[in-house]
N, C-alpha and C positions, 0 to 999 in steps of 0.2 A: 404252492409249497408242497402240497401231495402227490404232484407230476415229479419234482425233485427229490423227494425222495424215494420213489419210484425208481429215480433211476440213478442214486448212490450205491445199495448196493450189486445192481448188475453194472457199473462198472466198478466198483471193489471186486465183485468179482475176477471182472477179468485182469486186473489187477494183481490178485493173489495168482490166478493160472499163471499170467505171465511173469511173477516172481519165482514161482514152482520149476519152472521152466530155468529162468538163469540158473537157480542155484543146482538144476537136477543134470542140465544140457555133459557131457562130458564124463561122468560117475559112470561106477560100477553097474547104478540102480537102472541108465539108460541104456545099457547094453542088453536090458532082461525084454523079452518079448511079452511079456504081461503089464509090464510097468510102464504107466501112464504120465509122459513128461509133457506138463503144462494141461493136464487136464485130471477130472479125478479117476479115482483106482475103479480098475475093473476086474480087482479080485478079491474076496473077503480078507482082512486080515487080521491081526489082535497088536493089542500094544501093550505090553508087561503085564501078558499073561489073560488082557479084558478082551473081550470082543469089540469093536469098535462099530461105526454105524454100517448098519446094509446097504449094499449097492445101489438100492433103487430109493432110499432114504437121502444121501449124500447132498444132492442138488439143491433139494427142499430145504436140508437141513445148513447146508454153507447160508440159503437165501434167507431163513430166518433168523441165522447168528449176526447176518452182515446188516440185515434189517433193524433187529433190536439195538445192535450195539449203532445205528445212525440214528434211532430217535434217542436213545441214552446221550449221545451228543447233542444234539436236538434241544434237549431239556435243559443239558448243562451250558448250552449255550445261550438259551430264554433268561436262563438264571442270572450268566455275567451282562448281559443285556441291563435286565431291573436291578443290579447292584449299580450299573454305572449310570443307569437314569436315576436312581436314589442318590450318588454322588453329587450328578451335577444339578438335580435340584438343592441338594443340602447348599451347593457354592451358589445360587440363586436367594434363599432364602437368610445368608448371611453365615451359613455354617463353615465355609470355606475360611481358606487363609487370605487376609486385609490386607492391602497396603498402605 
């Protein structure tokens, strides 16, 4: 299971690049010689006004958003797991609907 999710998010990853990519392919933004289509930025920039992460941040930091948010799924996935094994022992133990 630690191998798998080892490697959800490096292909999320590459995932996001290549949706960066469709939605970037043909714009203004791909015409700019700084601007990175399908890969990340490789110029500082801000966003309404904030600084946003540093260049040499970015990688680490996609890998530990794409990380947290697959064991958050993870979790919530364990969870509907023991909901439905508490169901179908309830229908074992006579809690279910009779005929």
């Amino acid at each position: 299971m630690a191998e798998l999710l080892r490697k959800i998010p490096e292909n999320a990853e590459k995932c996001i690049k290549e949706l960066h990519r469709t939605l970037k392919t043909g714009t203004s933004d791909s015409r700019k010689d700084w601007f990175m289509v399908g890969d990340y930025k490789k110029m500082p920039n801000e966003v309404g006004g904030m600084d946003t992460t540093l260049l040499e941040e970015v990688a680490n930091k996609m890998k530990t958003l794409l990380t947290d948010t697959c064991l958050a799924a993870q979790d919530k996935y364990k969870a509907y797991l023991d909901y439905f094994r508490i169901l179908d022992f309830d229908s074992y133990m006579g809690g279910g609907k009779t005929t």
